[in-house]
C-alpha angles and dihedrals in degrees: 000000000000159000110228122209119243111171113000100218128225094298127348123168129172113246143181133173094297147272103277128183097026103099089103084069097053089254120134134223109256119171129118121336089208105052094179105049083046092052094050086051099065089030094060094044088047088242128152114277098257100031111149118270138169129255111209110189115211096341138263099125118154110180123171100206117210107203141051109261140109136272139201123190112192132157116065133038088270126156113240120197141169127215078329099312105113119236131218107246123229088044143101111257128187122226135177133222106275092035114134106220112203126195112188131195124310111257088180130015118011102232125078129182119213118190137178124207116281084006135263110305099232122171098241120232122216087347096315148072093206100132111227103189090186087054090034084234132152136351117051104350092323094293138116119258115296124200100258095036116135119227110201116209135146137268107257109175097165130055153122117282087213117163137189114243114250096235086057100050122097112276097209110214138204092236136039152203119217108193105205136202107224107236123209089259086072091092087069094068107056120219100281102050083046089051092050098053092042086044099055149094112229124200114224087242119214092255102079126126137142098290090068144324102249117209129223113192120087121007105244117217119215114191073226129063088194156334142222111302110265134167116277117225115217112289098015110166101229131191124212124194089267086064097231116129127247120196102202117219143183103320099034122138116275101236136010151170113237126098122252132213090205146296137281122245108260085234081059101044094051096054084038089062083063090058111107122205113287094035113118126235132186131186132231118192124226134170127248095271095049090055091045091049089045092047087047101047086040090062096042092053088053093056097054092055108105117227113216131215125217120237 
């Protein structure tokens, strides 16, 4: 039983929460750049947390699917259609065995998250189905989706329709805020250059993956041109010698040698992954227990917003 690829899309990789735990062997985390739109996938279609998904960059997704389930496509501003009847987005949809599901082009937003219900069955490599395309990891063969490719999931033929209310989905910007925590590498960049990152405006440059999101605004000046090389938490804000920032993502290396000014908080992180180039960032600096305050009211928050069912 399976969902057969059509069109690829742009860029479309199976995911699931992550590979945790494997840094000591040089493997990276991989997972969804937009946790949350990921986690209100598999919420919505009642699936485990980290059931396999997958991540469409940009649009441009076909799938037939050959057996009878239920989808949910949820993230970016992405047309959903089936067999040529447009779908509402952030809700549960049915479809039968022979259906043609289109998703077009983002209009907002550039990450999508496309479930089945009870999730892709992927064989999981080293604990995990993330696909790392860089490490040819995970997934099919470590590669992003190809026209042809199988994608094996099971017959559902009874769920929940729920939806998420419109006034409780992600509203994906232009601009951002990035609140930091500021890391023990700070003291290496003296006030004013400190003033001057958390004072700009950055441009989203062409050059982001999912490795990082690299900045283009003022070139910021460090009294170091490196350290010893270390292992880079997620998000991690990292300096190169050019002086232009680079915010390191899923599928970043696991250790490296250039300093680092602090790191993103992991809720800014995930809306800056849908900022497209061009799009504009700035960072505001908090302390731990600010971030800790802000991820735990964040979750709770989630958790209070009712998921409905359609009738």
């Amino acid at each position: 039983m399976t969902m057969r690829v059509v069109q690829s899309g742009v860029l479309s990789l199976l995911q699931d929460s992550g590979r945790q735990g494997q840094h000591r062997i040089g493997l990276s985390n991989g997972g969804p750049m937009d946790r949350e739109a990921f986690h209100y996938c598999n919420r919505l279609l009642e699936n485990a947390p980290a059931s396999t998904v997958i991540e469409i960059s940009v649009g441009g997704l076909q799938l037939k699917t050959l057996v009878d389930t239920y989808i949910c496509l949820t993230g970016a501003t992405m047309p959903l259609s089936i067999n040529g009847h447009e779908k509402a987005l952030w809700a549960v949809q049915r479809v039968c065995a022979g259906d043609i599901i289109d998703v077009g082009f983002a209009k907002s937003g550039c990450r999508s998250y496309f479930g089945v219900a009870d999730g892709f069955t992927i064989k999981a490599s080293f604990g995990s189905t993330a696909t790392v395309v860089r490490e040819n990891i995970g997934g099919l063969q470590g590669h992003s989706l190809h026209v042809g490719d199988e994608l094996p999931c099971p017959t559902v033929t009874a769920r929940k329709q729920y939806y998420l209310a419109d006034r409780d989905q992600p509203r994906y910007q232009n601009t951002l805020t990035v609140r930091v925590i500021p890391g023990y590498q700070q003291r290496h960049f003296n006030r004013v250059e400190q003033r001057r990152f958390f004072g700009s405006t950055y441009r989203i440059s062409e050059r982001c993956d999912r490795m990082g999101y690299r900045l283009e605004g003022p070139v910021i000046a460090c009294d170091i041109q490196g350290v010893l090389s270390e292992g880079i938490c997620f998000g991690s804000i990292q300096l190169p010698p050019d002086g232009q920032p680079i915010v390191l993502l899923n599928d970043r290396q696991t250790i490296g040698g250039y300093p680092k000014i602090g790191a993103a908080l992991s809720l800014d992180v995930a809306r800056m992954t849908q900022l497209v180039p061009g799009n504009s960032v700035h960072f505001a600096p908090i302390t731990h227990h600010t971030a800790r305050k802000a991820v735990e009211w964040a979750q709770l928050f989630t958790l209070r917003k009712a998921l409905q069912e359609h009738r």
